[in-house]
MARDREN-107447 format. One line per field, with one value per atom (N, C-alpha, C): residue in three letters; atom name; y, z, x. Coordinates in pm, whole numbers, padded with zeros to 5 digits. Atoms other than C-alpha are relative to their C-alpha. Layout:
N
torza <- ALA,...
lumba <- CA,...
py <- Y,...
pz <- Z,...
px <- X,...
This chain:
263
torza <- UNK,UNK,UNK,UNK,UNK,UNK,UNK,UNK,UNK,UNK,UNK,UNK,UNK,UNK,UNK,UNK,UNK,UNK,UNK,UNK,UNK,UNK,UNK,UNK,UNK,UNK,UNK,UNK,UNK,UNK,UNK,UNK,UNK,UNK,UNK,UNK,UNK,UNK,UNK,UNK,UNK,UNK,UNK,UNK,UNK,UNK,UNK,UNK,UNK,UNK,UNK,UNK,UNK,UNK,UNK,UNK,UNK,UNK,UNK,UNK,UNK,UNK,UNK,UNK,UNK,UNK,UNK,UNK,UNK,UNK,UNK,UNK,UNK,UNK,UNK,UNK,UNK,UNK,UNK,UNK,UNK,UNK,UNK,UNK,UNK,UNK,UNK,UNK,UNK,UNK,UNK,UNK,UNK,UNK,UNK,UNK,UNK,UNK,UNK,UNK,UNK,UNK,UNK,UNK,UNK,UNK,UNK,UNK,UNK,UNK,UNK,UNK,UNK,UNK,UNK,UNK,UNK,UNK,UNK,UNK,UNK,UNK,UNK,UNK,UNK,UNK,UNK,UNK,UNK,UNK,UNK,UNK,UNK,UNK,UNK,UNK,UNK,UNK,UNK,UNK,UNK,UNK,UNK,UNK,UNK,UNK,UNK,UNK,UNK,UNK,UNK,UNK,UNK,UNK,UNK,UNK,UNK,UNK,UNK,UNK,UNK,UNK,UNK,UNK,UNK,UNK,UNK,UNK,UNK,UNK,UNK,UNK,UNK,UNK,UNK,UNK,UNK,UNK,UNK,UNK,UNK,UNK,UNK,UNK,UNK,UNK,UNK,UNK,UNK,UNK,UNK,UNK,UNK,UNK,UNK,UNK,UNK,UNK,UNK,UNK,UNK,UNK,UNK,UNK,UNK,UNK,UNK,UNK,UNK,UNK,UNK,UNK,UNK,UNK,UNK,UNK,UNK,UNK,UNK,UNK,UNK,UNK,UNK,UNK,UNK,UNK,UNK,UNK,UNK,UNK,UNK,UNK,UNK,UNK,UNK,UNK,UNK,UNK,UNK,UNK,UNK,UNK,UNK,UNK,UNK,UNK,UNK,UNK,UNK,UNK,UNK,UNK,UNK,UNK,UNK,UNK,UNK,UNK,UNK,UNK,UNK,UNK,UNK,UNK,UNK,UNK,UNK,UNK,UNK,UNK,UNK,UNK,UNK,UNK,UNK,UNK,UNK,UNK,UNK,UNK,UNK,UNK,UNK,UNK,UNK,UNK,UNK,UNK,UNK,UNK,UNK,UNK,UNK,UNK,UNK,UNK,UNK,UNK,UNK,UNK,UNK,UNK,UNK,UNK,UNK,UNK,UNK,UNK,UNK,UNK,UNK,UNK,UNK,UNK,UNK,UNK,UNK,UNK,UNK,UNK,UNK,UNK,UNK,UNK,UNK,UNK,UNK,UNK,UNK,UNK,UNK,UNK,UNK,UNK,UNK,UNK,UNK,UNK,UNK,UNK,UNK,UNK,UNK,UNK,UNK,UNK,UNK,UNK,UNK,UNK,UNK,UNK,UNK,UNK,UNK,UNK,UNK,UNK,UNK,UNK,UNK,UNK,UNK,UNK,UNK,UNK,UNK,UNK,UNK,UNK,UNK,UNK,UNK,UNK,UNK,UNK,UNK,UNK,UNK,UNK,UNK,UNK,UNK,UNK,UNK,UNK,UNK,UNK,UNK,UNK,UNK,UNK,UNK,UNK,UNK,UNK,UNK,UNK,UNK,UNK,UNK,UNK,UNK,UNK,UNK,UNK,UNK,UNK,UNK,UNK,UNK,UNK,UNK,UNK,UNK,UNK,UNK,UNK,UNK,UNK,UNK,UNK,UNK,UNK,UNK,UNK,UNK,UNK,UNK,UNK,UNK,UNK,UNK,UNK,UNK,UNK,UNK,UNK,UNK,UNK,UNK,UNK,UNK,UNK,UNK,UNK,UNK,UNK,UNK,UNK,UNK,UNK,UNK,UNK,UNK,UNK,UNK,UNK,UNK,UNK,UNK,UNK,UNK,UNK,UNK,UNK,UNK,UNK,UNK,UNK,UNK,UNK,UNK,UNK,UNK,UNK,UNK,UNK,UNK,UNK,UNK,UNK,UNK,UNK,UNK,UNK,UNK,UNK,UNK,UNK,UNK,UNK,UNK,UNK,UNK,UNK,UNK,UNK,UNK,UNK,UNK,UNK,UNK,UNK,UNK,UNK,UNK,UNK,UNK,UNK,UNK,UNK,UNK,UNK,UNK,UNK,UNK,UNK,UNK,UNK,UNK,UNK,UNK,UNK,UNK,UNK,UNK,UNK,UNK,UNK,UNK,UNK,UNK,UNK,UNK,UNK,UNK,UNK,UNK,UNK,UNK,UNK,UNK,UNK,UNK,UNK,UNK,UNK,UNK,UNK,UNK,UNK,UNK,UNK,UNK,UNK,UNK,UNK,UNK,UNK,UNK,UNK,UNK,UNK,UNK,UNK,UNK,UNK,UNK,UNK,UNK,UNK,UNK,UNK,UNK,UNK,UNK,UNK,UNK,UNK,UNK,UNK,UNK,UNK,UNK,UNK,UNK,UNK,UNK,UNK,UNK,UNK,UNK,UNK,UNK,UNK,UNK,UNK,UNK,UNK,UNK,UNK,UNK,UNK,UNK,UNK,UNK,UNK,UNK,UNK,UNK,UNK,UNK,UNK,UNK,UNK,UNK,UNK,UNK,UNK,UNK,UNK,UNK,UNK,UNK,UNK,UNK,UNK,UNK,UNK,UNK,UNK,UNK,UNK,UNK,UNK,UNK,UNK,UNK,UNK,UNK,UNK,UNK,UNK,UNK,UNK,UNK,UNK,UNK,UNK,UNK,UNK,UNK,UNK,UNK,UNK,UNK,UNK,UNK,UNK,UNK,UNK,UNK,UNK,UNK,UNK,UNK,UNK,UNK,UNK,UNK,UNK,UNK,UNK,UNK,UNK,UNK,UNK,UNK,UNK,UNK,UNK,UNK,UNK,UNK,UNK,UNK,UNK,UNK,UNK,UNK,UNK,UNK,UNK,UNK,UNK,UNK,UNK,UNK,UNK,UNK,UNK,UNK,UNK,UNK,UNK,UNK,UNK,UNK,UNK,UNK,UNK,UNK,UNK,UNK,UNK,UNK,UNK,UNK,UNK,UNK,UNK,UNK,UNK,UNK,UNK,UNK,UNK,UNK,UNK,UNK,UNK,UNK,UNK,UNK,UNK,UNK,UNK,UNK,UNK,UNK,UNK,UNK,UNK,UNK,UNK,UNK,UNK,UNK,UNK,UNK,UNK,UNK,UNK,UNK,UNK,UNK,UNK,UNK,UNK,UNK,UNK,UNK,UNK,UNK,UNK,UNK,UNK,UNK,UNK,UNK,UNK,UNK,UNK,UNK,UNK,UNK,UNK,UNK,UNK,UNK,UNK,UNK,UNK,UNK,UNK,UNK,UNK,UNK
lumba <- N,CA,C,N,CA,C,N,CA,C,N,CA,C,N,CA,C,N,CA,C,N,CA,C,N,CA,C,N,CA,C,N,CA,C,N,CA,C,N,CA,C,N,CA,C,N,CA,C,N,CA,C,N,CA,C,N,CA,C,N,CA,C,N,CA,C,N,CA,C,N,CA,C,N,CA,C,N,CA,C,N,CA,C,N,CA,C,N,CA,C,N,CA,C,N,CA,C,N,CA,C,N,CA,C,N,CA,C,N,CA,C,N,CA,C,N,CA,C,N,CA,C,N,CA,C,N,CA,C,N,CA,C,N,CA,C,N,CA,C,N,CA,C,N,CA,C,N,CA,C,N,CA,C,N,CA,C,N,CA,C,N,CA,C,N,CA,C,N,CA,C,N,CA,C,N,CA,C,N,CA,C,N,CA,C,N,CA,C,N,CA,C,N,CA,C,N,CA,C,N,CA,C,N,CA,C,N,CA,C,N,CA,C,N,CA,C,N,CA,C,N,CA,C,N,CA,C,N,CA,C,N,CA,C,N,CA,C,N,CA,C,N,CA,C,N,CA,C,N,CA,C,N,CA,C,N,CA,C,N,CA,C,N,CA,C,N,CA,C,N,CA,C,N,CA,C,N,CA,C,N,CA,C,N,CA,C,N,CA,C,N,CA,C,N,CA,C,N,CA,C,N,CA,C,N,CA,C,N,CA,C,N,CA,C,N,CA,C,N,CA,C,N,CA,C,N,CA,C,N,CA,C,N,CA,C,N,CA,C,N,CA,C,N,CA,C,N,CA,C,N,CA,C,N,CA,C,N,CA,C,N,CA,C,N,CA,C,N,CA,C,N,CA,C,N,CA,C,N,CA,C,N,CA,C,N,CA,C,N,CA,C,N,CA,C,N,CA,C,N,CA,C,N,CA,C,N,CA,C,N,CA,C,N,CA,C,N,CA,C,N,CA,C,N,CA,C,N,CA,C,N,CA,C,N,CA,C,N,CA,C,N,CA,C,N,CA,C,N,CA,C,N,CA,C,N,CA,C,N,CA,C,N,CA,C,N,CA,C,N,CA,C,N,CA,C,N,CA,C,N,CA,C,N,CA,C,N,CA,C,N,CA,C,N,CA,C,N,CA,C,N,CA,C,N,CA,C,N,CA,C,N,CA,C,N,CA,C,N,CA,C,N,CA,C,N,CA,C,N,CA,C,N,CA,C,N,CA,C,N,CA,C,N,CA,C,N,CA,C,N,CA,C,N,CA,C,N,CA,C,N,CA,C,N,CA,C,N,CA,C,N,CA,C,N,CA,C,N,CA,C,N,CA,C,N,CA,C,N,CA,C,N,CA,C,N,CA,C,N,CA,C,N,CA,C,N,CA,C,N,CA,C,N,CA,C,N,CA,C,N,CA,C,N,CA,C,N,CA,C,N,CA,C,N,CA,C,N,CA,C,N,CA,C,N,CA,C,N,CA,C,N,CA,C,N,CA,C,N,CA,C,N,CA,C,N,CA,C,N,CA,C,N,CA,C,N,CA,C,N,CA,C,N,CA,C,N,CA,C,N,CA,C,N,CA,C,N,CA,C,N,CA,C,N,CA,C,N,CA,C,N,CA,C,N,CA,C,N,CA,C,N,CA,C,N,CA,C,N,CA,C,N,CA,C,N,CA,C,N,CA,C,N,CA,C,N,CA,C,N,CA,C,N,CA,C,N,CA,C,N,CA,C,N,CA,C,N,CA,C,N,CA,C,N,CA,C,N,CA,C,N,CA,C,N,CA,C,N,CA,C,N,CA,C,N,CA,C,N,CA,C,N,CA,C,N,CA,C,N,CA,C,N,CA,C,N,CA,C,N,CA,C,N,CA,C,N,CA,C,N,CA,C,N,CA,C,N,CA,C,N,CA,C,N,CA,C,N,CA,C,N,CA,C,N,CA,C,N,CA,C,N,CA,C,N,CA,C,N,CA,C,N,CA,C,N,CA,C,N,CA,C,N,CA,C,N,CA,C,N,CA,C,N,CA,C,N,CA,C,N,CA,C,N,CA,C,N,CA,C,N,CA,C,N,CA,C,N,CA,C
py <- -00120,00000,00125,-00129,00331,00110,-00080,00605,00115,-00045,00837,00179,-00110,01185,00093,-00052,01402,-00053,00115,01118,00018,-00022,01159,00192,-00116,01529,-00001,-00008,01481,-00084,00046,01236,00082,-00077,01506,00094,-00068,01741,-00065,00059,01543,-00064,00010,01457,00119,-00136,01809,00047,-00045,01881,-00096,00080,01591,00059,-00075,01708,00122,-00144,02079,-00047,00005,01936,-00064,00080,01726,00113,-00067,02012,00099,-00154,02276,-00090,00045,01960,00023,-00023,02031,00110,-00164,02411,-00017,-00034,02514,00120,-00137,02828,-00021,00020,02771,00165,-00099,02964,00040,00002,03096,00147,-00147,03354,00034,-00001,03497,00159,-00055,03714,00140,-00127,04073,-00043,00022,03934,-00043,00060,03741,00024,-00035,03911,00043,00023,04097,-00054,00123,03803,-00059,00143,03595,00137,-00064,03892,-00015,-00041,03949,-00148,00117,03558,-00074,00140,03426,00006,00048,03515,-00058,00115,03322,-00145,00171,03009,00007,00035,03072,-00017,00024,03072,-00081,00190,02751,-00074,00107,02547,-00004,00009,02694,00017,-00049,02735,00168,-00152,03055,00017,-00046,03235,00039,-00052,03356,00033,00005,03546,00097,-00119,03734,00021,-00059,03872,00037,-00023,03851,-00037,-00007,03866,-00154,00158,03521,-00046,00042,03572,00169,-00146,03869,-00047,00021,03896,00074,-00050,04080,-00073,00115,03902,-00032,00065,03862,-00062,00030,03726,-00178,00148,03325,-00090,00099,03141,00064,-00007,03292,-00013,00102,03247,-00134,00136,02889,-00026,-00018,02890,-00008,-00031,03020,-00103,00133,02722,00069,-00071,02955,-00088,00088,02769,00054,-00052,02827,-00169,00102,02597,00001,00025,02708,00154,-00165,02994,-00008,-00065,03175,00065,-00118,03296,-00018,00009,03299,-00132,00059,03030,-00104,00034,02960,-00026,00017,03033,-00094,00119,02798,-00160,00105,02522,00006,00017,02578,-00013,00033,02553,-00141,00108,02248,-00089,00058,02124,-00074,-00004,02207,-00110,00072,01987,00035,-00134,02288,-00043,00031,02185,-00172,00131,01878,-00021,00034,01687,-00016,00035,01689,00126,-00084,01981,00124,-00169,02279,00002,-00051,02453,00121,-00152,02715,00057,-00049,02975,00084,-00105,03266,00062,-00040,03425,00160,-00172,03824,00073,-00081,04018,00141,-00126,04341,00100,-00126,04691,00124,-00127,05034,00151,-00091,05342,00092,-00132,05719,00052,-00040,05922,00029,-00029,06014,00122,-00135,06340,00015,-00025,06275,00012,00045,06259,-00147,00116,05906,-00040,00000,05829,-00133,00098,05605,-00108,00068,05280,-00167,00096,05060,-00061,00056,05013,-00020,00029,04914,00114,-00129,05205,00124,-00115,05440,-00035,00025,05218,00041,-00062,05294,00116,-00159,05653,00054,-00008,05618,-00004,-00009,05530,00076,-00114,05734,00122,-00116,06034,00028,-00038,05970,00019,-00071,06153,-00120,00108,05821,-00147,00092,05475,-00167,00056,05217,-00138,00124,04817,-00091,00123,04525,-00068,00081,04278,-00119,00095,04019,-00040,00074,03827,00114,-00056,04091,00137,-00097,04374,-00072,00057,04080,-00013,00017,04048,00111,-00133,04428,00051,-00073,04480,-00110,00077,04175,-00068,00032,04162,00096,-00047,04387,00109,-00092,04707,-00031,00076,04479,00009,00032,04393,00184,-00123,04795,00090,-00041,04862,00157,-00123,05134,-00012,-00008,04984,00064,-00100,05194,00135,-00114,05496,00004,00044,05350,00024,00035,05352,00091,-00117,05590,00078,-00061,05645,-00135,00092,05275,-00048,00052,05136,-00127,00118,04781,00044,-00004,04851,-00120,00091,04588,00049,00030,04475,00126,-00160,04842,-00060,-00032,04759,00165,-00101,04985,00112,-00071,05155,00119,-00058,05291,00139,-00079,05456,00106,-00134,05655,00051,-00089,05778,00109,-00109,05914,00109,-00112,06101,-00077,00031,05915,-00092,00039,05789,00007,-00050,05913,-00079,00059,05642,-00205,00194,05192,-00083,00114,04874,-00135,00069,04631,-00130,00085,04276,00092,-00094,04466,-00029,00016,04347,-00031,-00051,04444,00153,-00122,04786,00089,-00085,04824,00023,-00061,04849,00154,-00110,05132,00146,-00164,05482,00057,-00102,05762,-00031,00028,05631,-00025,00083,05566,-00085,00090,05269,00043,-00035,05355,-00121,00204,04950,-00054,00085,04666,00005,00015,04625,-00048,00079,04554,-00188,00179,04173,-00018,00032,04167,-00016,-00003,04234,-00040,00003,04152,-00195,00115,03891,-00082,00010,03701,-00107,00061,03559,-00113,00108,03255,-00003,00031,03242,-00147,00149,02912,00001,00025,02758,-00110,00109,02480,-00016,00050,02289,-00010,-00017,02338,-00112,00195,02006,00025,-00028,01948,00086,-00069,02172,-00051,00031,02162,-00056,00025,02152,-00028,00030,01986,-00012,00011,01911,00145,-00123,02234,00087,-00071,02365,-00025,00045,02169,00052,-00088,02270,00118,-00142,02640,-00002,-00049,02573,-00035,00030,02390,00136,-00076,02651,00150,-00061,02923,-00045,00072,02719,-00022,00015,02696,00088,-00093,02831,00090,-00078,02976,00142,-00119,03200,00086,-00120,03345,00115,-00163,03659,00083,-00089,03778,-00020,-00025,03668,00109,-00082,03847,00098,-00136,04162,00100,-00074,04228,00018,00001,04207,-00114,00130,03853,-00024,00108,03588,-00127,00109,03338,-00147,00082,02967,-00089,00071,02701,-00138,00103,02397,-00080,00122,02097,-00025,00084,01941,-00107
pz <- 00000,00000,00000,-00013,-00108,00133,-00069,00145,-00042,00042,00155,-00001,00064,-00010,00151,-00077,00320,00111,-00048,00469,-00068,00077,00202,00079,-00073,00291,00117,-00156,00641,-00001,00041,00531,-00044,00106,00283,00100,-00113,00605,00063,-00131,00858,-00051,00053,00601,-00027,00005,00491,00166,-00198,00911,00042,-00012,00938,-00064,00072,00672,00041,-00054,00773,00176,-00143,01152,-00063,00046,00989,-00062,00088,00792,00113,-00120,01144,00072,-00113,01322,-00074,00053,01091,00001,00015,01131,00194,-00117,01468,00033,-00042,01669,00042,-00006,01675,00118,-00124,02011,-00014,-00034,01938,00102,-00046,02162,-00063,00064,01971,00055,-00060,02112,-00121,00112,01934,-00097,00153,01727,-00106,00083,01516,-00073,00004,01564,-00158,00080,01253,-00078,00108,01006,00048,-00045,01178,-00038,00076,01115,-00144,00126,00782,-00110,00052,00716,00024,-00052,00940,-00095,00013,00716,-00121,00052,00419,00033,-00071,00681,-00021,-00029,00777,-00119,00076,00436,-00120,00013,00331,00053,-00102,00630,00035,-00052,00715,00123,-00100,01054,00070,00014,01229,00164,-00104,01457,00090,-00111,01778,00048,-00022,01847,00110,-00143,02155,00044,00059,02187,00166,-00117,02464,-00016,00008,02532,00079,-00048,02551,00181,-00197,02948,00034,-00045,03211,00095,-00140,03516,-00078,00030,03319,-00033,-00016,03342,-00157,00122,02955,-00042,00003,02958,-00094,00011,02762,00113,-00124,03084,00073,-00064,03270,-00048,00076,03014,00018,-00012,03011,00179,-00103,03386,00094,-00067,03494,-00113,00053,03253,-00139,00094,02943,-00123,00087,02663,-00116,00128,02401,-00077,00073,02099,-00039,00078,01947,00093,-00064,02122,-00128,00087,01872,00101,-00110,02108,-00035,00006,02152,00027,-00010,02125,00119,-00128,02398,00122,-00094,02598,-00007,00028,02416,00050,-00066,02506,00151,-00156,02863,00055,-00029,02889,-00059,00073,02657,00125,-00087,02948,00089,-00099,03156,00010,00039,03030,-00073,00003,02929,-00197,00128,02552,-00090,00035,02350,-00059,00041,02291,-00173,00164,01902,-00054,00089,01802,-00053,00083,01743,-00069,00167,01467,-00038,00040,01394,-00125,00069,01203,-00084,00062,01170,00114,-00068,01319,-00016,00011,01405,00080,-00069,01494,00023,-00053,01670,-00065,00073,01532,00124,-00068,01669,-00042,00071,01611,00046,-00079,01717,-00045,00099,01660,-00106,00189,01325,-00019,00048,01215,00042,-00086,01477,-00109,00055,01362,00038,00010,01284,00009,-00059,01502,-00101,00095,01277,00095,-00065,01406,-00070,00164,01117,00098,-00020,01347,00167,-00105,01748,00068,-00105,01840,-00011,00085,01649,00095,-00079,01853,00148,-00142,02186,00009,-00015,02128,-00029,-00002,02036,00120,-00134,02364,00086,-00087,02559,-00049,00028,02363,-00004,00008,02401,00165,-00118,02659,00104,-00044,02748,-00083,00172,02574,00064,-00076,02611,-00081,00067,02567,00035,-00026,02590,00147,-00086,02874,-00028,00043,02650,-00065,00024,02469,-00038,00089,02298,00128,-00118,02607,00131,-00068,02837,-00037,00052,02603,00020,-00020,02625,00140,-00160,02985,00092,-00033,03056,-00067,00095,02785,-00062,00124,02528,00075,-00015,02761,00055,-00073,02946,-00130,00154,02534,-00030,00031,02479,00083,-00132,02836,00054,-00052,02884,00124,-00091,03201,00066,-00082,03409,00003,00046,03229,-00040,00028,03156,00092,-00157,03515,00008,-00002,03528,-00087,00107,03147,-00087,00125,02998,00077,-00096,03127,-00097,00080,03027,-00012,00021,02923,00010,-00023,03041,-00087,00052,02831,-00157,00099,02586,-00097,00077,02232,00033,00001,02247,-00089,00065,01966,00021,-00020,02112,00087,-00110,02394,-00066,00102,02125,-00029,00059,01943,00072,-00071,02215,00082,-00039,02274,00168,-00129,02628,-00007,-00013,02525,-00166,00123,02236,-00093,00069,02119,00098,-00054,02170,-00085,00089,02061,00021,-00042,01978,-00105,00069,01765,-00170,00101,01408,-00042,00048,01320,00134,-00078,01637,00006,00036,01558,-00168,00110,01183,00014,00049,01230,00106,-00111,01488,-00060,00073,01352,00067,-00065,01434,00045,-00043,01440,-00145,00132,01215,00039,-00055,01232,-00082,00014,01234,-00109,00029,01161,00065,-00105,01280,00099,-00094,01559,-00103,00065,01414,00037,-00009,01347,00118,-00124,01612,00121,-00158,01907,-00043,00002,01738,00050,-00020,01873,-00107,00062,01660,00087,-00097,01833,-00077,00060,01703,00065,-00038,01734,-00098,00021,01713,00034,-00066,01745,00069,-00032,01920,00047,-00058,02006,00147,-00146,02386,00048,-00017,02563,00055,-00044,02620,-00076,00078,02323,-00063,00018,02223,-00110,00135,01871,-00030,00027,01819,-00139,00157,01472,-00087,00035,01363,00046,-00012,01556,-00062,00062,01392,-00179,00110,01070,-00001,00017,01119,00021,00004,01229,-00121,00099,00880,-00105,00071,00694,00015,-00012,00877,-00018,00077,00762,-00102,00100,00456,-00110,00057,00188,-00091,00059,00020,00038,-00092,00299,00032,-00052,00355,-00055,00013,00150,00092,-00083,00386,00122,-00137,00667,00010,00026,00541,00018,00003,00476,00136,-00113,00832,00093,-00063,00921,00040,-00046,00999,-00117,00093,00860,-00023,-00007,00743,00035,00025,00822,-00056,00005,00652,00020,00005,00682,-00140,00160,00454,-00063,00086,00166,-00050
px <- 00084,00000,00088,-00069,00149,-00083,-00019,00204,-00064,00105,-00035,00112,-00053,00100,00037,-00023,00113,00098,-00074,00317,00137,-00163,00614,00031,-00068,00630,00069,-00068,00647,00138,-00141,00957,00113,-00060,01074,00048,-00061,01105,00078,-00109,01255,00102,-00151,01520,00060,-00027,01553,00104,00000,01594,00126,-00154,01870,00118,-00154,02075,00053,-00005,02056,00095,-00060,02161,00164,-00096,02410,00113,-00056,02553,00068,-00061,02604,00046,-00125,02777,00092,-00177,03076,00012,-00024,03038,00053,-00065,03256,00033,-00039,03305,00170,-00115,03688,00036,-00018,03817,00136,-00112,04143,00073,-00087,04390,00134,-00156,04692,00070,-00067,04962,00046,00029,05026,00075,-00141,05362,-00105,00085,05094,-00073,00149,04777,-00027,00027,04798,00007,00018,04883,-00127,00076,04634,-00169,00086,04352,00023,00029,04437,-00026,00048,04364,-00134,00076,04113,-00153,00175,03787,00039,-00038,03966,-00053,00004,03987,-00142,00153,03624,-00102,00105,03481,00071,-00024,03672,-00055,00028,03636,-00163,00140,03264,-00009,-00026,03409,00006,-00011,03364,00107,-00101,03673,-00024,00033,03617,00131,-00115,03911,00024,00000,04071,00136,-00232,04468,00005,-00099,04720,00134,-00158,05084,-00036,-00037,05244,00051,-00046,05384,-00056,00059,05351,-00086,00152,05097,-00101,00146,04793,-00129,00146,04438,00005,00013,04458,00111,-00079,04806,-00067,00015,04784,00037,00016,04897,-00076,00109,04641,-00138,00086,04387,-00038,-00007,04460,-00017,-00020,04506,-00178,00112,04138,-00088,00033,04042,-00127,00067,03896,-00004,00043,03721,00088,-00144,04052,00002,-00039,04123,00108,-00137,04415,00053,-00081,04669,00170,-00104,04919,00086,-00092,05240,00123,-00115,05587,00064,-00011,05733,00015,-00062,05947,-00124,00073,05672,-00106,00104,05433,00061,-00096,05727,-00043,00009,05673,-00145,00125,05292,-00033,00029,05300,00127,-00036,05553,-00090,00107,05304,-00115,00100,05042,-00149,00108,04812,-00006,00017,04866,00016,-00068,04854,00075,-00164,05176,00002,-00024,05284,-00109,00046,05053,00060,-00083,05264,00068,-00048,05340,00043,-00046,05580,-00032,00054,05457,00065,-00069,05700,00092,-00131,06007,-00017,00094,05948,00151,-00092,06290,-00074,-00011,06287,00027,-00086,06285,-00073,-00012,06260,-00099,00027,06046,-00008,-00022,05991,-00143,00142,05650,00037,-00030,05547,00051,-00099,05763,00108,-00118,06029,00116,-00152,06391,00022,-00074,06497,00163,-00152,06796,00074,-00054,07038,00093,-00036,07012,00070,-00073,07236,00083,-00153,07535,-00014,00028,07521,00012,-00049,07702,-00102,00105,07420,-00131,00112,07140,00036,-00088,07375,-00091,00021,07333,-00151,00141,06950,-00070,00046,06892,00027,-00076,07110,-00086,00110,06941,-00151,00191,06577,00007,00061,06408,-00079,00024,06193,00028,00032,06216,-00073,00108,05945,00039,00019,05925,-00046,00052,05756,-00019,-00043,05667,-00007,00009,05657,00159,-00184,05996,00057,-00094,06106,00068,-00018,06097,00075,-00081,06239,00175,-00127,06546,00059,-00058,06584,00034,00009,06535,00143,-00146,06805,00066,-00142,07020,00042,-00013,07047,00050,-00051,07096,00098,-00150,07383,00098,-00034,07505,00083,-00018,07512,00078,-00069,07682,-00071,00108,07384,-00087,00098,07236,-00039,00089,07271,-00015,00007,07244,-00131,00215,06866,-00051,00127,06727,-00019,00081,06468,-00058,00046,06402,-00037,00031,06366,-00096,00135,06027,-00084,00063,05882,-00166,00146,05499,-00095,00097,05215,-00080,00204,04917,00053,-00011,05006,00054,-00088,05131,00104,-00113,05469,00048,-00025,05411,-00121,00124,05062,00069,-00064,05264,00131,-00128,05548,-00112,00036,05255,-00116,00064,05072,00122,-00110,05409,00034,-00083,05492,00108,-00132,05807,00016,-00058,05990,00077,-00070,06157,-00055,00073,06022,00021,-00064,06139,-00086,00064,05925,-00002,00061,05811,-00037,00034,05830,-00147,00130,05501,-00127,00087,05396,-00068,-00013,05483,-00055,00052,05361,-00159,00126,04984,-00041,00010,05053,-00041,00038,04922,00052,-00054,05115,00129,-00181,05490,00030,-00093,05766,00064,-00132,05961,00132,-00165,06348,00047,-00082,06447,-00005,00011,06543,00121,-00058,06791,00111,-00124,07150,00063,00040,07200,00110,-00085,07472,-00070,00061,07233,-00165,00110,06929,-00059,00042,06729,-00160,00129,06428,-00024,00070,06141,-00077,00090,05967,-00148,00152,05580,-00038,-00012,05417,-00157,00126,05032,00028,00024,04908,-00135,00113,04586,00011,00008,04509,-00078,00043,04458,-00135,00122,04093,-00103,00105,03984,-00138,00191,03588,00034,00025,03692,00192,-00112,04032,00039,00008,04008,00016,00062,03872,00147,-00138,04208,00116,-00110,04450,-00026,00010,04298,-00004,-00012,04331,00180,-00162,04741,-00015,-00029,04731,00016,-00018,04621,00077,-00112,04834,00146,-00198,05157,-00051,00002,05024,00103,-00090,05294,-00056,00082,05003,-00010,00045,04944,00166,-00090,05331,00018,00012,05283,-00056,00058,05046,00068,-00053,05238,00127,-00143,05587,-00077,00024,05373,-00017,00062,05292,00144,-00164,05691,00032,-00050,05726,00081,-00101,05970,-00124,00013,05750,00066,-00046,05783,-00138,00074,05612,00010,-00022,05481,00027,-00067,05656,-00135,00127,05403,00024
């Protein structure tokens, strides 16, 4: 006995209604946190990812170490629903010690040396040669940096390296939570050294350069899937396609060194 016509519809829906459910379990709110070295590459890709994958980003920025409530180990720490965290390397090594990430997922992305800038119209102190960056410092009125890798290297190494320490105390000041280039162009420190592609989307500065290769340090940023993520999958495919070699134009453009992944 055929099925009486109002009978197939109601079939014709509740398959309709499966598939449709079927279709938003592979759609994911992917949770990631990425640290400023990154941030802009990782903007200027993620609605690409999202309208490949069908996945949508949920994204939210902090420095890789530091005591500030948005810091990534405290993130992780107060047990925040994160899938993937973009940071510094080193420091991603030591949370993945920790147990805070899962083993074998990270993926270096790109390598980000240090440069230098002054507000916009200043005079650009010439910083080519060590002895030229010496005297950049010594002559600024304030000079501001990081509390993340690159402001740690400066605050105990680099002014030791330059033999300016203690001609610094009381004018070189590490900045919490603040991109460093925010703080030159509101004029409270005349001269800041920071993650160059921390420093190019900054309005209202010039960058000088980078740090002379003798004292310069480069920082490796890196992802990884965070152990316990909602959407693990969904995370590992977003490091994929940020190592993609497709994608290192846009990463170079923002001042990084790309790295990619092999194919």
């Amino acid at each position: 006995m055929r099925p009486l016509q109002p009978q197939r519809k109601l079939l014709a829906a509740l398959a309709a209604v499966a598939l449709a459910a079927s279709g938003a379990a592979h759609a994911a709110d992917v949770h990631v946190v990425s640290s400023g070295g990154f941030a802009q590459a990782y903007k200027n890709l993620a609605g690409q990812f999202e309208r490949t994958s069908g996945d949508r980003l949920v994204s939210a920025w902090g420095p890789s170490m530091g005591a500030t409530k948005n810091a990534i180990p405290a993130r992780l720490a107060r047990g925040e629903p994160i899938d993937v965290v973009i940071m510094v390397g080193g420091a991603l090594d030591k949370l993945m010690a920790e147990g805070r990430l899962e083993p074998g997922s990270k993926v270096v992305l790109a390598n980000a040396p240090i440069a230098c800038a002054v507000r916009h119209g200043a005079a650009k102190p010439d910083i080519g040669t060590v002895d030229g960056l010496r005297q950049a410092f010594l002559h600024a009125r304030h000079v501001a940096y990081s509390d993340s890798a690159s402001g740690e290297y400066i605050k105990h190494q680099l002014l030791d390296k330059l033999g300016i320490e203690r001609q610094m105390e009381g004018k070189a000041a590490q900045i919490p939570a603040t991109p460093v280039g925010e703080i030159v162009a509101h004029g409270d420190a005349d001269f800041g050294c920071q993650q160059q592609s921390e420093l190019k989307p900054v309005q209202g500065i010039d960058i000088v350069g980078l740090l002379p290769q003798e004292v310069q340090l480069t920082t490796q940023f890196a992802g990884a899937v965070v152990r316990g993520a909602p959407h693990p999958d969904a995370a590992r495919a977003l490091l994929r396609f940020l190592s993609a070699p497709a994608n290192a134009p846009a990463i170079e453009a923002t001042g990084l060194q790309p790295v990619t992944a092999a194919r």
